[in-house]
C-alpha positions as CSV (number, residue, x, y, z in Angstrom):
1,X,-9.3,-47.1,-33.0
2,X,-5.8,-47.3,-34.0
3,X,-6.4,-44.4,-36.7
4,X,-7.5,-42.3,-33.7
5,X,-4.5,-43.2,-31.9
6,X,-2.7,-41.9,-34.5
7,X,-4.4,-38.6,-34.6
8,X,-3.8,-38.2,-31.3
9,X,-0.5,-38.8,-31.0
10,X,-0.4,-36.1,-34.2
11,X,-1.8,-33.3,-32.6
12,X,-0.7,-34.0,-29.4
13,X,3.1,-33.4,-31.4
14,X,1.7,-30.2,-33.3
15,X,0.3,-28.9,-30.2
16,X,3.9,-29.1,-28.3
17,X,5.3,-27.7,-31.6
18,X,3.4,-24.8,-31.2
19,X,3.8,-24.8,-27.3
20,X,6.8,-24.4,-27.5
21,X,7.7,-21.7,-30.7
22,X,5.1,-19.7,-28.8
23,X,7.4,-19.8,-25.8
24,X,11.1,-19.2,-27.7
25,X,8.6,-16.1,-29.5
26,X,7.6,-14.6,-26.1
27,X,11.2,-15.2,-25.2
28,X,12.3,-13.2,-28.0
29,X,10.2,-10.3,-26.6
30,X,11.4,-10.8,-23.3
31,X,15.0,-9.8,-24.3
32,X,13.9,-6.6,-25.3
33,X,13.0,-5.0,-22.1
34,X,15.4,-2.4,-22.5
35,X,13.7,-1.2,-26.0
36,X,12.4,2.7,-26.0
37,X,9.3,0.6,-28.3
38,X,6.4,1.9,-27.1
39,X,4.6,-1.8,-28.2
40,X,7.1,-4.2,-26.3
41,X,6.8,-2.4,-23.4
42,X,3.2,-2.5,-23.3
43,X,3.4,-6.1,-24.1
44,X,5.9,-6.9,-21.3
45,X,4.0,-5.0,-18.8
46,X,1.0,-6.6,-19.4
47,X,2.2,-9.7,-19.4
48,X,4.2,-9.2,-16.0
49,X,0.4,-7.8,-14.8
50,X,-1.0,-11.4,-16.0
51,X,1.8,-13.5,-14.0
52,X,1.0,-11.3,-11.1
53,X,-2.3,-11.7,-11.3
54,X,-2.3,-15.3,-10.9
55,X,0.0,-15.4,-8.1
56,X,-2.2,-13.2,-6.3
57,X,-5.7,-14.2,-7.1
58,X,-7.2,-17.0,-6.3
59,X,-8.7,-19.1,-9.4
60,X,-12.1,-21.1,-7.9
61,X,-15.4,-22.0,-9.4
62,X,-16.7,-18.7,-8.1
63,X,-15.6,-16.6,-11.0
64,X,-11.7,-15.7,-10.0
65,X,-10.4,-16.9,-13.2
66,X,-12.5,-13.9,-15.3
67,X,-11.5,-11.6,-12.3
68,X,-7.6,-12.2,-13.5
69,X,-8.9,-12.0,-17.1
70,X,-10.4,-8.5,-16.5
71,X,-8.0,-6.8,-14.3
72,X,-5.0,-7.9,-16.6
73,X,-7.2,-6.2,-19.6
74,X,-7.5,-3.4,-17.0
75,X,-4.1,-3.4,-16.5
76,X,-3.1,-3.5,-20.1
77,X,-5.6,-0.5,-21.2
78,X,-4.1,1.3,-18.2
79,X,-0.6,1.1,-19.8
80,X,-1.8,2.4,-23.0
């Protein structure tokens, strides 16, 4: 048991290692709004689409989670 403790408490580390370089990387991105690159753009776009997209649609058992999922593809391909 204690060995799976262990584990745990290992991945549960890695797992806010990641977390968090994930969020310093998107942050990175974030500062270069004002690039002419054709690829952040469409990055930041579709990312603002995604944030949007949750605010404004409800997530319930009745499918609204692949709802978001497919209009922020939408919106992506739309930007391309």
């Amino acid at each position: 048991m204690e060995e799976l403790r262990d584990r745990q408490q290992q991945l549960s580390l890695s797992y806010n290692q990641l977390r968090s370089e994930a969020v310093r990387l998107k942050t990175e991105v974030w500062r270069h709004d004002d690039c002419d690159c054709g690829f952040i753009r469409c990055y930041i776009s579709a990312e603002a689409n995604k944030i949007v997209d949750r605010l404004t649609w409800p997530d319930d058992s009745s499918g609204g989670t692949t709802i978001i999922q497919e209009q922020s593809e939408t919106s992506y391909l739309r930007l391309k």
